[in-house]
TIKE-184896 format. One line per field, with one value per atom (N, C-alpha, C): residue in one letter; atom name; x, y, z. Coordinates in steps of 0.05 Angstrom, whole numbers, plus 5000, padded with zeros to 4 digits. Layout:
TIKE-184896
type <- A, ...
atom <- CA, ...
c1 <- X, ...
c2 <- Y, ...
c3 <- Z, ...
***
This chain:
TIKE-184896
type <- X, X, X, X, X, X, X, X, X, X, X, X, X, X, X, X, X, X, X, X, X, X, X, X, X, X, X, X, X, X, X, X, X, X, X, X, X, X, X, X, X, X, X, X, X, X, X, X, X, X, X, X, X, X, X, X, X, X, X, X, X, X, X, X, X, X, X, X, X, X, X, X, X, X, X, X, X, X, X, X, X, X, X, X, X, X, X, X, X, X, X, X, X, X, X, X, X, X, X, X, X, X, X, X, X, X, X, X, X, X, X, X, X, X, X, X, X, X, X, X, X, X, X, X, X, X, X, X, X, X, X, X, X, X, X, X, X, X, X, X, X, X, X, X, X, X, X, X, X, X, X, X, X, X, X, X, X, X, X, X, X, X, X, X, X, X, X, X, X, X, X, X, X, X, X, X, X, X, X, X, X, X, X, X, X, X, X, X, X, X, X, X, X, X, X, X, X, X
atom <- N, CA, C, N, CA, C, N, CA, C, N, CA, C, N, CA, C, N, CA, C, N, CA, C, N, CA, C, N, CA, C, N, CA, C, N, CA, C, N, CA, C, N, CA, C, N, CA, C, N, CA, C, N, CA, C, N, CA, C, N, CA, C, N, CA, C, N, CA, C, N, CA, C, N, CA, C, N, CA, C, N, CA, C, N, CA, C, N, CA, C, N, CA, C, N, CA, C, N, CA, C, N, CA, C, N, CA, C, N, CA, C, N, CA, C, N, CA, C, N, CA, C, N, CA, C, N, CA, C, N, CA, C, N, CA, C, N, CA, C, N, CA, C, N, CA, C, N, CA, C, N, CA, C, N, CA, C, N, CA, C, N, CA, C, N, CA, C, N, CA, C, N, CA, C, N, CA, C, N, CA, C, N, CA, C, N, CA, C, N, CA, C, N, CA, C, N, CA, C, N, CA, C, N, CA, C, N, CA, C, N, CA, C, N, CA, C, N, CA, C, N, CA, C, N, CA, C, N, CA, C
c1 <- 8468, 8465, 8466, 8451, 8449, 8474, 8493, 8523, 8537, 8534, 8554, 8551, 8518, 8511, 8520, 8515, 8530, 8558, 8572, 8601, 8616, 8600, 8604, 8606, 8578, 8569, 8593, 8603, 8625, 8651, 8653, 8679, 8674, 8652, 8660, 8644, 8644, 8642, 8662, 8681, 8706, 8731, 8731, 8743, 8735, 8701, 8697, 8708, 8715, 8718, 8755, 8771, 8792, 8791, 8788, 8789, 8787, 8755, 8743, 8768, 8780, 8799, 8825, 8825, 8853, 8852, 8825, 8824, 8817, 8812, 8805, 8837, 8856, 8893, 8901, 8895, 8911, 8890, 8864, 8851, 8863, 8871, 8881, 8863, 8839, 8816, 8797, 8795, 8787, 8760, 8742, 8711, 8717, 8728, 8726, 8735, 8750, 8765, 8744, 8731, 8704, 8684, 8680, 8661, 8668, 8689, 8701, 8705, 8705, 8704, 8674, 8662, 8632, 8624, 8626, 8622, 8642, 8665, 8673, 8654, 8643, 8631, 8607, 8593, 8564, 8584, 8598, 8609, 8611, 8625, 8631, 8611, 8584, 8558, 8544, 8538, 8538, 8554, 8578, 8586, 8573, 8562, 8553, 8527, 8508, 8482, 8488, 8508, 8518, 8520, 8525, 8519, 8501, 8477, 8459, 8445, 8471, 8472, 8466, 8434, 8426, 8420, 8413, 8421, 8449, 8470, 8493, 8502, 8488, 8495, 8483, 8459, 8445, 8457, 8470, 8485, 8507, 8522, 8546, 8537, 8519, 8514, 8501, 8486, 8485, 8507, 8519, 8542, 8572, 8573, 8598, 8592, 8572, 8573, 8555, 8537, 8515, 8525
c2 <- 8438, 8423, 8441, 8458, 8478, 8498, 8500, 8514, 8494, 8471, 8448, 8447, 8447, 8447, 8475, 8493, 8522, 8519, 8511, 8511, 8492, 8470, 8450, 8461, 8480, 8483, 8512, 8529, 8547, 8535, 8510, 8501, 8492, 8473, 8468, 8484, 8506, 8537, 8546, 8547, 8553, 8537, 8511, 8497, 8489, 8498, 8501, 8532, 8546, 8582, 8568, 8559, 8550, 8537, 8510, 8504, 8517, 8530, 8539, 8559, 8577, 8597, 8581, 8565, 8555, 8540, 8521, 8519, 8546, 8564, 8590, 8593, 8589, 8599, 8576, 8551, 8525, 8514, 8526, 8525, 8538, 8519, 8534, 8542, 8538, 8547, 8570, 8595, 8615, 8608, 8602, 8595, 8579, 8561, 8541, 8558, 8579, 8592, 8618, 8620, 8644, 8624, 8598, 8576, 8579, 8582, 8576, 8596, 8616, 8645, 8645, 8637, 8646, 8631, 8605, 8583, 8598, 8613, 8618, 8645, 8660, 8680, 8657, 8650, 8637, 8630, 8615, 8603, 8628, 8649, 8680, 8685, 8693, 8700, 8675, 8650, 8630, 8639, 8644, 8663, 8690, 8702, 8725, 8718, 8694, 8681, 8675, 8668, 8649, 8678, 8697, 8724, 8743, 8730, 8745, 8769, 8771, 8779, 8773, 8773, 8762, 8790, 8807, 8827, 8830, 8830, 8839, 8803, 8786, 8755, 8757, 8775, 8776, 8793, 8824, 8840, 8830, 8819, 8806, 8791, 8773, 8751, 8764, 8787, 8795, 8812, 8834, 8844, 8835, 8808, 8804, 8776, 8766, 8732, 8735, 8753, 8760, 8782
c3 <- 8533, 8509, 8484, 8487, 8462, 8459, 8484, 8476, 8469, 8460, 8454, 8429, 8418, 8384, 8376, 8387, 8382, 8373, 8394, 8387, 8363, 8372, 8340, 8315, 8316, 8290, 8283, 8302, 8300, 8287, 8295, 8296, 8262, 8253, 8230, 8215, 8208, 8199, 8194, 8219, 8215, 8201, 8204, 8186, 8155, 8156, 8124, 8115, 8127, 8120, 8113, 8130, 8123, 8092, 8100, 8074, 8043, 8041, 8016, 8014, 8035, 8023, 8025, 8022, 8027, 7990, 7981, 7950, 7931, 7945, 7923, 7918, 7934, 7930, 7922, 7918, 7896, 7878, 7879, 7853, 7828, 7800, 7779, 7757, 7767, 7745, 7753, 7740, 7754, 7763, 7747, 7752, 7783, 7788, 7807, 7834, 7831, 7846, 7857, 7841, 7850, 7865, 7849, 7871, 7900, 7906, 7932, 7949, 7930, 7944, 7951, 7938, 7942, 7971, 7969, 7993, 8016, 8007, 8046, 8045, 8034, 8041, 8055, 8043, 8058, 8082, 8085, 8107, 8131, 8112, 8138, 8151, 8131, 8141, 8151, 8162, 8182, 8211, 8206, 8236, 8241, 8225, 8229, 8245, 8225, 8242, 8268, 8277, 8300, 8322, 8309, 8331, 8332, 8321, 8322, 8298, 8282, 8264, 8241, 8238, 8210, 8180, 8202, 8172, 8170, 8188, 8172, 8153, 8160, 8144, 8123, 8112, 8086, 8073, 8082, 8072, 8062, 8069, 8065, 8038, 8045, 8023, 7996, 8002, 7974, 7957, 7978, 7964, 7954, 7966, 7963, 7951, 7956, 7935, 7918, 7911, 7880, 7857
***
């Protein structure tokens, strides 16, 4: 049961990491285009959580989205 919510939650992680970088490249407004960059980083570091990896998911999130 709990590898099924695991993998779910991988899967749409990964199709929000798609997306947000997919509007950061046909976003035409720069501000809106850093929004989106910012959200696939949170999104990256959520897979990082998903491996156990919570300091390298806070590292990530402060150096690269603050």
């Amino acid at each position: 049961m709990a590898a099924s919510v695991i993998t779910n939650l991988f899967y749409l992680l990964s199709f929000l990491v798609i997306m947000f970088a997919f509007m950061v490249v046909i976003t035409k407004n720069p501000v809106n285009s850093v929004l989106y960059l910012v959200l696939t980083f949170f999104a990256i570091a959520g897979h990082y959580v998903l491996l156990n990896a919570q300091f390298l998911a806070a590292v990530h999130v402060i150096v690269y989205a603050c």
